[in-house]
C-alpha positions in Angstrom: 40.7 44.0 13.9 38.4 41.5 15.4 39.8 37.8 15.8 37.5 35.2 13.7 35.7 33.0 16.6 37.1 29.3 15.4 34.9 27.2 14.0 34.1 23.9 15.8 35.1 21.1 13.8 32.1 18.8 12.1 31.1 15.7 13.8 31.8 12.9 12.0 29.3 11.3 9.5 27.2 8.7 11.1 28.0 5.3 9.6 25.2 4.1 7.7 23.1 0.9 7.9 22.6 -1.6 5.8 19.2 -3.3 6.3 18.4 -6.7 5.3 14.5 -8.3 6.4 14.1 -11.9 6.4 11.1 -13.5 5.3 10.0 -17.0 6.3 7.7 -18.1 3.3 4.0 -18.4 3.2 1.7 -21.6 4.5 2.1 -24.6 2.2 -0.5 -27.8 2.4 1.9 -29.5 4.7 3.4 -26.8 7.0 3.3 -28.4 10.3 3.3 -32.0 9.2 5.9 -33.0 7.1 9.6 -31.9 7.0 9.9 -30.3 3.1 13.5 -29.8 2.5 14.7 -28.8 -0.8 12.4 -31.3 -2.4 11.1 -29.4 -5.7 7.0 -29.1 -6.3 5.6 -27.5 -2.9 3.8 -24.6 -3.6 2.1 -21.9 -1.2 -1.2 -23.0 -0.3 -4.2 -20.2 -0.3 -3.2 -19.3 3.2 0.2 -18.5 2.0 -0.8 -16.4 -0.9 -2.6 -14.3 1.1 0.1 -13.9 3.4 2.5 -13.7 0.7 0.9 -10.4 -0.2 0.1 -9.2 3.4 4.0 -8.8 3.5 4.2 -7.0 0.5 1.6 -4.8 1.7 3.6 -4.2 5.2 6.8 -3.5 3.1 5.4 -0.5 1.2 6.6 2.9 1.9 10.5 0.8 2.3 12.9 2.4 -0.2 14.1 -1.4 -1.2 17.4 -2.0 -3.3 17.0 -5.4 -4.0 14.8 -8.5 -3.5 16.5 -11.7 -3.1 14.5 -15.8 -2.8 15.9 -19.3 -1.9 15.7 -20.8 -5.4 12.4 -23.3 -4.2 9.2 -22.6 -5.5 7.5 -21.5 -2.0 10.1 -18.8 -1.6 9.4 -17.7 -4.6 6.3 -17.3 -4.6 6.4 -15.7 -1.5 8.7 -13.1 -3.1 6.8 -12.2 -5.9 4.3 -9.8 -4.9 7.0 -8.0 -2.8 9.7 -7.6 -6.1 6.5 -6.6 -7.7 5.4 -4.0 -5.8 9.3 -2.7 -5.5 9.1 -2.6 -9.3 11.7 -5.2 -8.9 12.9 -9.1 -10.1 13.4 -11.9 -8.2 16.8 -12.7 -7.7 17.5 -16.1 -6.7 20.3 -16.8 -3.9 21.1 -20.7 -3.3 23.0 -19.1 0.1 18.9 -18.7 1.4 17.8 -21.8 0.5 16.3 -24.4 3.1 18.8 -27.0 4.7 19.4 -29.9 3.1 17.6 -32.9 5.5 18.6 -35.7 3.4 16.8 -38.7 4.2 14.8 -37.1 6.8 13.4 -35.4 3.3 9.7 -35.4 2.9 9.0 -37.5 6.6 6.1 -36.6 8.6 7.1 -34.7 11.5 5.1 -36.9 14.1 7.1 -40.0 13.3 10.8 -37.9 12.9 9.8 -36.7 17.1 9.8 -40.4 18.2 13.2 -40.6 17.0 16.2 -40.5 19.5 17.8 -38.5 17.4 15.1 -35.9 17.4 16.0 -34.7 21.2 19.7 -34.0 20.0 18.0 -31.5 17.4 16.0 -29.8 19.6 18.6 -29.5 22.7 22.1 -29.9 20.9 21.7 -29.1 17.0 25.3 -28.1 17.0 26.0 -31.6 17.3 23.5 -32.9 14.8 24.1 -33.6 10.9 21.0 -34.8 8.8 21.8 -38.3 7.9 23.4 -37.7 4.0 22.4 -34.0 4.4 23.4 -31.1 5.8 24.3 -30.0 9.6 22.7 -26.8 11.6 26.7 -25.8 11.4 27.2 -25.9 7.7 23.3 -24.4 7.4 24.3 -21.2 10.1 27.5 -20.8 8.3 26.4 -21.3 4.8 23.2 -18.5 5.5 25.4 -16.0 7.6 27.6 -16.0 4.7 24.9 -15.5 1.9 23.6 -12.7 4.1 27.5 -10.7 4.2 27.6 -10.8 0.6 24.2 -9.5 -0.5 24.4 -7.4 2.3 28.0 -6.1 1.1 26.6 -5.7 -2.5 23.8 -3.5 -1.2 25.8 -1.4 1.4 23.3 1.4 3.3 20.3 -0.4 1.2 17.3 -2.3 2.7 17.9 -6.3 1.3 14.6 -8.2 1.1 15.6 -12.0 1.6 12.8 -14.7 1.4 14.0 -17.9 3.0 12.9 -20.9 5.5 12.5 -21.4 9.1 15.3 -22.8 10.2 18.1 -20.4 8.2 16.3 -17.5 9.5 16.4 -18.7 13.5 20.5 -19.5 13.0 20.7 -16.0 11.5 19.1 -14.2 13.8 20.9 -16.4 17.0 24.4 -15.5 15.2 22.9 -11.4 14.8 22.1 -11.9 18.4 25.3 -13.3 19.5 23.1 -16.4 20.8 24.6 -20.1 21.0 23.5 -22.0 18.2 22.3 -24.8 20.9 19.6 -22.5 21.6 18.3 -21.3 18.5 14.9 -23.3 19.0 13.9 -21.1 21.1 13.4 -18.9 18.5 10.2 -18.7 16.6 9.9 -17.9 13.1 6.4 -17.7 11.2 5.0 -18.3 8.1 4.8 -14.9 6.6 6.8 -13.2 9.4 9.6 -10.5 8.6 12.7 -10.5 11.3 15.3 -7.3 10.4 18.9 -6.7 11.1 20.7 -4.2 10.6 24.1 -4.0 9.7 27.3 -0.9 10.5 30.5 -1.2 9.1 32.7 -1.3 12.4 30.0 -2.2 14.4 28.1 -5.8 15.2 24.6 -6.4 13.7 22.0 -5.0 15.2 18.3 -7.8 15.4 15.9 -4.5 14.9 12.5 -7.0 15.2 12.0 -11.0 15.2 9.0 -12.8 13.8 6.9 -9.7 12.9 3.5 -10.8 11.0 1.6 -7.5 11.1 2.5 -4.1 11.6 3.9 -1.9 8.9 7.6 -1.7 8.3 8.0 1.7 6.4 9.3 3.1 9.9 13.0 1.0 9.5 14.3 3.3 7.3 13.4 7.2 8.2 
């Protein structure tokens, strides 16, 4: 009788990834000028539209579970032809929204960089709160957070996330292990997609930053 050779045992399955891509939102009339906050009634300018459907277009091919906005009406805008091309709603996520500038609200950014205040910002934001708003502490923490839950609820899924500048920048320092002092050194567009990819037992992964043009079907194989 001939022995049975013993099977090797199966390696073990490979944990899988949970996706999510951030979107900044489209161009509105006064990207670059004014600081918008949460105030209600911007809406994408034609620039933004266009770009608003330029990430749609990138996103195609993406197997996505679930499309998620900041409750403000440039985020959702930007959202729309996305969920719509997903065959999916817009859900809205108050975690994604934009931080809360309080009186700083609505001021043109010229006169908020002659400021004293404006230096601490740029080279300390850690130390900064928004005068009756909110600070770049409670903004990271509040974002990171929003991000764990949807991406719990969609475990091994690809999360859209539509959202503003500066939430996106202190999500992508914390992914990247980065200080939140230096999270102005990170550029995010209008229109851009940044990805990050989550493994239980493992850190997050930053897969791309600020991406505004090449397709994205290639993140999930």
């Amino acid at each position: 009788m001939t022995a049975a050779t013993p099977t090797a045992p199966s390696p073990p399955p490979k944990p899988e990834s949970t996706i999510l891509l951030l979107v900044r939102h489209g161009e509105t009339p006064t990207t670059g000028q004014v600081l918008p906050g949460r105030a209600p009634g911007l809406h994408l300018s034609e620039r933004g539209r266009a770009q608003a459907q330029r990430v749609a277009e990138r996103l195609a091919g993406l197997p996505v579970d679930a499309v998620y906005s900041s409750p403000l009406e440039r985020t959702c805008e930007t959202a729309e032809p996305t969920a719509a091309r997903a065959g999916l709603e817009v859900r809205a996520e108050a975690g994604l929204i934009e931080c809360d500038f309080g009186e700083w609200t609505g001021a043109a950014l010229s006169e908020l960089a002659g400021l004293p205040q404006w230096q601490t910002v740029q080279r300390n934001p850690s130390a900064f709160r928004f005068p009756n708003g909110e600070s770049f502490i409670q903004m990271q923490a509040r974002m990171v957070g929003a991000l764990q839950v949807l991406g719990a609820a969609h475990a091994g899924g690809v999360v859209v996330c539509f959202s503003h500048a500066d939430p996106i920048k202190a999500a992508v320092a914390h992914a990247l292990g980065t200080h939140l002092d230096l999270f102005q050194r990170i550029v995010i567009s209008p229109g851009s997609v940044s990805a990050i990819s989550y493994t239980d037992g493992q850190g997050p992964s930053v897969l791309m930053v600020n991406t505004t043009s090449e397709p994205l079907s290639g993140l999930r194989a």
